[in-house]
C-alpha positions as CSV (number, residue, x, y, z in Angstrom):
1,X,86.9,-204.8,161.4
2,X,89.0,-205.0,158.2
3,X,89.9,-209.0,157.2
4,X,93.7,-210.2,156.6
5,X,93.1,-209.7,152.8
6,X,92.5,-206.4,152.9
7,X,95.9,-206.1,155.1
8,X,97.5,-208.2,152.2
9,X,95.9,-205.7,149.6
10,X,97.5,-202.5,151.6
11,X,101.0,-204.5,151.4
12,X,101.0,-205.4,148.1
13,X,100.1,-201.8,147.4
14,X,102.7,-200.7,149.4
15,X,105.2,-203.4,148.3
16,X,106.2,-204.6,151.4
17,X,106.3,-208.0,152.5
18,X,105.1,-208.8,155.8
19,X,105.4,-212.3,157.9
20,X,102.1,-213.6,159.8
21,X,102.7,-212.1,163.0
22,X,102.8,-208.9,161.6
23,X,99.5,-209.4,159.6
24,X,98.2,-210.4,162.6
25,X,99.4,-207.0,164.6
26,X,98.3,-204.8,161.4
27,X,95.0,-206.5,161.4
28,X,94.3,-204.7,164.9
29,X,96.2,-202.1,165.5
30,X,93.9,-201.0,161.8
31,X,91.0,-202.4,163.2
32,X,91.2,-200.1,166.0
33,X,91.7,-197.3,164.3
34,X,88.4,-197.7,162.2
35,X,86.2,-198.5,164.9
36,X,87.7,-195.1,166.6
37,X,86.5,-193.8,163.4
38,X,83.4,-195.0,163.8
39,X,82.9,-193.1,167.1
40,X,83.3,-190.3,165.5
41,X,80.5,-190.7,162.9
42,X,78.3,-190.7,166.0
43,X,79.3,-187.3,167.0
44,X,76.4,-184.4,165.7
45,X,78.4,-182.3,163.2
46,X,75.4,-180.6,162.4
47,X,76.0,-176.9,161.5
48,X,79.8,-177.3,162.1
49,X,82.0,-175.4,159.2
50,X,84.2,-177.9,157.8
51,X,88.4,-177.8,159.4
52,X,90.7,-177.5,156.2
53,X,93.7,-176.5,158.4
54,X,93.7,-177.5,162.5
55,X,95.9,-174.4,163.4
56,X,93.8,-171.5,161.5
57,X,96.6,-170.0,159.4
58,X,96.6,-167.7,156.9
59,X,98.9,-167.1,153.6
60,X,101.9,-164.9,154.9
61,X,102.6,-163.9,151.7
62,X,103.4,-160.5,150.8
63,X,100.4,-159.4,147.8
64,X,102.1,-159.8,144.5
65,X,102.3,-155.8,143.4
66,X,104.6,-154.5,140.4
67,X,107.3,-152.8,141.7
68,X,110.6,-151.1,140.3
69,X,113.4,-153.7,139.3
70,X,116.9,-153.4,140.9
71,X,118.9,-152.0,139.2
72,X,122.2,-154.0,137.5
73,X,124.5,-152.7,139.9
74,X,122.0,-153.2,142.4
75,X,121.7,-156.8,141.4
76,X,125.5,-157.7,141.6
77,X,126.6,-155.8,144.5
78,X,126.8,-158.6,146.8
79,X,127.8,-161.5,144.0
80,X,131.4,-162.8,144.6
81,X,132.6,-163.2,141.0
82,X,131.0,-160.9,137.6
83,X,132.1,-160.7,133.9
84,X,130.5,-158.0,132.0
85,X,127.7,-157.4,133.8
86,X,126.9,-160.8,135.2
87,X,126.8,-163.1,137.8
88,X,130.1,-165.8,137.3
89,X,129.7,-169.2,138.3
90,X,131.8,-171.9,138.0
91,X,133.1,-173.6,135.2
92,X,131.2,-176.9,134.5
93,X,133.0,-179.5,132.6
């Protein structure tokens, strides 16, 4: 069960200011949650490979190989504005 000073503690953390009724709500809607927890330290996770990601996905990343650089012309075909070789912006003042 966690005490109404701890729920003070969290709010001053958090900087928030909460009225007694709300203290009062926060008190057991966070109790409940760490007696669910405590259900779960009950279970037998004995020879079960620790979860660092619940959906199993792997980098999609391409592998970082050297390859030729575009060219200049390359570079710049699509770019709406260039001056000498360059991509244009705008002016910033």
């Amino acid at each position: 069960m966690i005490k109404r000073e701890e729920i003070e503690h969290i709010a001053w953390l958090a900087r928030i200011e909460l009225d007694e009724g709300e203290k009062e709500r926060f008190e057991k809607q966070l109790g409940s949650i760490l007696d669910y927890f405590s259900v779960l330290d009950e279970l037998d996770t004995e020879g079960v490979e620790p979860t660092y990601h619940v959906v199993g996905l792997r980098d999609v990343m391409r592998r970082d190989e050297p390859k030729e650089p575009l060219s200049q012309e390359e570079a710049l075909k699509n770019a709406p504005k260039r001056d000498g070789g360059y991509f244009k912006g705008p002016r910033i003042f």
